[in-house]
N, C-alpha and C positions, 0 to 999 in steps of 0.2 A: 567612424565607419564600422557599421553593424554588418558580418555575413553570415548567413545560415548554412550550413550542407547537412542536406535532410535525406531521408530515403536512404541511408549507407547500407548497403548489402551487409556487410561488416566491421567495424570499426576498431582496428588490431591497435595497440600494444597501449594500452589503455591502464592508466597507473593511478589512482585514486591519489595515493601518498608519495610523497616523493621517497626514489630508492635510485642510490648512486649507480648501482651495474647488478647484474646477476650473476652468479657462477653456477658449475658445477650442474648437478639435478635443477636447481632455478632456469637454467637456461632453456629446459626442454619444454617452460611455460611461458604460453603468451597470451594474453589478459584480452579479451576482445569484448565490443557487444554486438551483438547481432539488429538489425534495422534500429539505426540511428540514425542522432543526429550531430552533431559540431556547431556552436557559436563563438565567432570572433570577435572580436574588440579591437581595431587597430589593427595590432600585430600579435596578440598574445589568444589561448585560448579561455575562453570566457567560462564555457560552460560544453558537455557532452552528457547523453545517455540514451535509455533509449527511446523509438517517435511516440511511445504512449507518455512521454512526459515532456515532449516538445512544447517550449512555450509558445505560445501564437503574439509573436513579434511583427513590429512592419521592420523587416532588414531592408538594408539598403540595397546590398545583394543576396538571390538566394541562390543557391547551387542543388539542382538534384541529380541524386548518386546512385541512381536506383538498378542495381544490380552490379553496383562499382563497391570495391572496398579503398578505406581511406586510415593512413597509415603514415609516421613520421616521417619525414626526409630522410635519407642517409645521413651517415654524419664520417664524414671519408679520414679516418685521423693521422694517413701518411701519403702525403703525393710529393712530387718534385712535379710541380707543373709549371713553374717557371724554369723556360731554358731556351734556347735557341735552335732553330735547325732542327733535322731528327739526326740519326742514325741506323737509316735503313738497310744502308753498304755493308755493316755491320750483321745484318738479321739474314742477308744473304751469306754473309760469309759462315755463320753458324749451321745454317740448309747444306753447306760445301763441306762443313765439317769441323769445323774451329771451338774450342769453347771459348765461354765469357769469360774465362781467366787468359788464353792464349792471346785473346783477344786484347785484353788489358795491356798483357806482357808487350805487344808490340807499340804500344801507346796509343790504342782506342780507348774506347767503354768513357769511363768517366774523363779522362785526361782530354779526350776528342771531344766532349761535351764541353768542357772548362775553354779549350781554344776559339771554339768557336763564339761562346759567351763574352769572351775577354773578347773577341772580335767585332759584339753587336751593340749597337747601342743602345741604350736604356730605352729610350721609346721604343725601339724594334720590338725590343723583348718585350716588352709590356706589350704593343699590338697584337706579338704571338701568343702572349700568355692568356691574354683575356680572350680571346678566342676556345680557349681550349676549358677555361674556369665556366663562357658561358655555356657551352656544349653537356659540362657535368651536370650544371645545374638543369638541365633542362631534361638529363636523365634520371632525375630524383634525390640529385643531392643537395643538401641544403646547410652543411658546415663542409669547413674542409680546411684540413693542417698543410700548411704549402712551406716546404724545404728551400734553403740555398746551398750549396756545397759545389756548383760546376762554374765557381768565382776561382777559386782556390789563390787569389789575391787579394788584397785589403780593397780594393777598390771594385773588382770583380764581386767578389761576396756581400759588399754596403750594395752593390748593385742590383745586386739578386732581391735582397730584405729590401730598397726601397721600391723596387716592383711589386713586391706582396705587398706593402705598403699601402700603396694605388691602389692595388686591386682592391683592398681590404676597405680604402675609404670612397670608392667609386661603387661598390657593389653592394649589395642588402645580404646575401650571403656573410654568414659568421665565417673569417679567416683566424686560423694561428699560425706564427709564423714561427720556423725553426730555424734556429741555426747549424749549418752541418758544414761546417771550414775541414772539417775533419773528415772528409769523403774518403779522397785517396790524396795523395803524397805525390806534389809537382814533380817534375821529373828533376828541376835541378834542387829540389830536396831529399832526392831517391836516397842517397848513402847518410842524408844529416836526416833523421827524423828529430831529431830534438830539435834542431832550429826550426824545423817547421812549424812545429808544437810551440816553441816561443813566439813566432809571428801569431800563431791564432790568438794567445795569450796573453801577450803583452801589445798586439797593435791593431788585431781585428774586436779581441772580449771589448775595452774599454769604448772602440767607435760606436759600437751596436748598444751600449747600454746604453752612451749618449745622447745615442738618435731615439734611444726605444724600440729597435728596429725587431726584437724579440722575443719570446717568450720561453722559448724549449733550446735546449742545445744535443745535437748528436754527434754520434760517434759510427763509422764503420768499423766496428770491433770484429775482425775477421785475421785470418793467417792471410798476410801479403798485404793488409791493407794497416789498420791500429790495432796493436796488441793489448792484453786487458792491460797492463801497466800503461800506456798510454792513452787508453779510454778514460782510466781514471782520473788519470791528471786532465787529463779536457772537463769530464765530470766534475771536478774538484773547484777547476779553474772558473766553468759555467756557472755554479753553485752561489762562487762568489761575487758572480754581478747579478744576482737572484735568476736565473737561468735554470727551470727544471729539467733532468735528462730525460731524454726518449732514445733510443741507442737501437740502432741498427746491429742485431746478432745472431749469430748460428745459421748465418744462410747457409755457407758451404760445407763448416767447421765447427766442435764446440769446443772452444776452447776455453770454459771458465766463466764468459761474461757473463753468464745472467746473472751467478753468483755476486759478481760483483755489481753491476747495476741493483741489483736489490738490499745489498749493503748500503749505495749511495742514494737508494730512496727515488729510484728512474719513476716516471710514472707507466712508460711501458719499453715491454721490449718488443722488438719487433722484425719478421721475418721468421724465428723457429721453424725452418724447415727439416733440421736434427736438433732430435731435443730429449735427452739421456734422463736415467733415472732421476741423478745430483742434480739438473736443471730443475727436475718437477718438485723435488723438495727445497732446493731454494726458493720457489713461487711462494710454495705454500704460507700459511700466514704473513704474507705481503701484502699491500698496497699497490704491487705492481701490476698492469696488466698485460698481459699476451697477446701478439695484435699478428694475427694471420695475412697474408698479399698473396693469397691465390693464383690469381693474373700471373704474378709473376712467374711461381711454378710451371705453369702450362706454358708460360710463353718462353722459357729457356729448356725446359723439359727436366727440371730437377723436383727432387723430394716435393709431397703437399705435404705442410704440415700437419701434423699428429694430432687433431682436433679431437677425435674420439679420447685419447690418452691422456692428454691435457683434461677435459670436459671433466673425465672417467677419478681425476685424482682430485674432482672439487673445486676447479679453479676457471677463474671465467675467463672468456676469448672475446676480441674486437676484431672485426675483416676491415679492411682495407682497398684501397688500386695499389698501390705502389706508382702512380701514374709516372711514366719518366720516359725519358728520349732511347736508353737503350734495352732495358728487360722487360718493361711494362707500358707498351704505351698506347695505354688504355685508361680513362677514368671511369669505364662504364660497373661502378656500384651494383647495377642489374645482374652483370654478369659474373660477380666477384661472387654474391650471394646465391647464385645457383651452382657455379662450382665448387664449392663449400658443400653444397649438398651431394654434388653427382661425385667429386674425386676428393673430398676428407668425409665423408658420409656423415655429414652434419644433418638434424632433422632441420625442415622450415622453420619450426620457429626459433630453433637454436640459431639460425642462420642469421634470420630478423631480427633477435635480439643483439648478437654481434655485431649487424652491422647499425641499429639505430642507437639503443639504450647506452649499450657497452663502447660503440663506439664513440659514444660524448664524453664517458667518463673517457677515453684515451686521447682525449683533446683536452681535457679540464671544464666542459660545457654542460656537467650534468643537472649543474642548476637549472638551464634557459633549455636545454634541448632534448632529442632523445626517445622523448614519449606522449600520448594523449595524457596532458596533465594540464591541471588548471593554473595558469599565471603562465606558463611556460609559451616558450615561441610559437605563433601557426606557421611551422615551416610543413607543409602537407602535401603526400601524392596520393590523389585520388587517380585510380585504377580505369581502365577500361571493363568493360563489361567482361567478369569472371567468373567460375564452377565457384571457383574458393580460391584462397593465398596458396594455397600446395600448384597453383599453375602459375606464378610468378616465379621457380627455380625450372619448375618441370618447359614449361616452353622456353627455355634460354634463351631461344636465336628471335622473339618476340621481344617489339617494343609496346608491352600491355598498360604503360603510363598516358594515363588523356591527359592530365594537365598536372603542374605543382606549382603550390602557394609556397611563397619565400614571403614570412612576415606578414601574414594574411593574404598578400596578391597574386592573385596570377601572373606568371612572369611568362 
């Protein structure tokens, strides 16, 4: 299956050679050509440049873009989109006055998530979940890292991972699946956090290698939820069923963790929404990356992350949804990346690049995703008719996507 997409108004983030991520000053460049073309093969990209060197093919399909720009998929590399129910009662009671920690303390937020998960059954949750995996994909995302942790039981949490599972082999969408047993602390583990920590370790780490049900392992490294000495033993513990970390930290509080996730080799941290000088020089010459959830900011009304500050010390950023039942529940990628513009004063294309290139590296997908590169995936949003990419952040409350190819097709 040959398709052509000819006439591109623009054709953004366009990478001759392959490069894992951008930081720093890299990030405020985005590589375009102006009236092209795109050739597929299958599912991968064949060929691009621009229409004075279009081949004159018979495709089997053609696509003309003529006044549309065509650009990677998102690549979303933190959602909790497997769960059950929402927690709306919850988004009222914060309108009333409550915070998300008040919130917790009475046994909402994640504990009210886990009940009712522990309550659904496996098909449910999969009905609910695919619902909500095809909704993003149709707003231009085309990877996406999907969390367990609202199990917080052995049998709860295999539950969760074999719902990403399905989804992962039911869907052309690239899935990774994380492990996060480590959310919050059951309520009859509240005073023993060590034996909870041994349940993850000793009776959930060995099922999930078993099954393969995994790839990443996380941590809520926060005051009141896992402390760094107990991130790291999950870390430690992950490591040893080959389980990369990706760790949840600094949403509320800093207390230490980036430091230590960049000692254990996390591939990111994520959330930074206080993030101290010690934070940006532990970044520094890492491997780790920074992964922003905007969404969520706006949607509890706490700190945006320090994108400028971060950017400004040379180190590169990933955006995110945070997609989840109680602080984010949103996967709209569209809108993650013009918040990044309008409330951390990210430019466009630092934004784009965050959330396509940099976002694969925060998933592990830099090889196949990411960018216009040759061999790599057609995971593709072709635009509606635009000025330029500076009106996909600037019109926000616009759905300016006409169509996206997931592995060459129109989905």
């Amino acid at each position: 299956m040959i398709t052509l997409i000819h006439n591109i108004k623009e054709l953004l983030q366009v990478r001759e050679t392959f490069i894992s991520k951008v930081s720093g000053k890299e990030m405020a460049v985005l590589p375009s050509i102006k009236n092209a073309f795109l050739l597929i093969e299958n599912d991968v990209i064949a060929d691009f440049g621009s229409m004075e060197n279009c081949p004159k093919i018979n495709a089997d399909a053609t696509i003309d873009a003529t006044g549309k720009m065509v650009l990677p998929t998102w690549c979303d590399s933190h959602t909790h989109i497997v769960y059950a129910g929402n927690r709306e009662q919850e988004f009222v009671d914060r309108i009333n006055g409550m915070t998300y920690e008040e919130i917790a303390n009475r046994g909402g937020g994640i504990l009210n998530s886990a009940k009712k998960l522990n309550e659904t059954s496996e098909d449910e949750i999969y009905n609910q979940s695919k619902k909500r995996l095809e909704e993003v994909m149709q707003l231009g995302t085309g990877a996406v890292e999907i969390k367990s942790g609202y199990g917080l039981t052995v049998e709860g949490e295999l539950k969760m991972l074999r719902v990403i599972k399905k989804l992962a082999d039911n869907y052309p969408i690239k899935i990774k699946a994380t492990f996060l047993g480590a959310h919050a602390f059951p309520i009859e583990y509240k005073e023993n956090h060590s034996g909870y920590i041994d349940l993850i370790i000793n009776e959930m780490l060995p099922k999930i290698a078993e099954e393969n049900l995994a790839e990443y392992i996380d941590a809520f490294c926060e005051t009141g939820y896992f402390s760094v000495e107990e991130t790291e033993r999950i870390m430690e513990a992950g490591k040893a069923f080959g389980l990369t970390p990706k760790i949840h930290v600094n949403q509320f509080n800093t207390i230490g963790g980036i430091a230590a996730c960049v000692q254990h080799n996390a591939l990111t941290v994520d959330h930074l929404e206080i993030v101290t000088e010690d934070d940006i020089e532990a970044l520094k010459n890492s491997e780790t990356m920074p992964v922003a959830l905007p969404s969520c900011s706006y949607f509890l009304s706490i700190p945006y992350t320090p994108a400028r500050q971060l950017i400004n010390a040379g180190l590169p950023l990933a955006l995110a949804t945070d997609f989840n039942p109680g602080s984010t529940p949103s996967g709209n990628m569209n809108f993650v990346v013009a918040t990044a513009c309008i409330k951390m004063k990210m430019t466009p294309e630092e934004a784009i690049n965050a959330a396509t290139i940099n976002g694969a590296y925060a998933m592990g997908i830099s090889e196949t995703h990411g960018s216009i590169t040759k061999g790599k995936k057609a995971n593709l949003i072709i635009t509606k008719e635009v000025n330029s990419y500076y009106e996909l952040p600037y019109a926000f409350g616009s759905n300016l996507i006409d169509s996206v190819l997931i592995e060459g097709k129109i989905i």
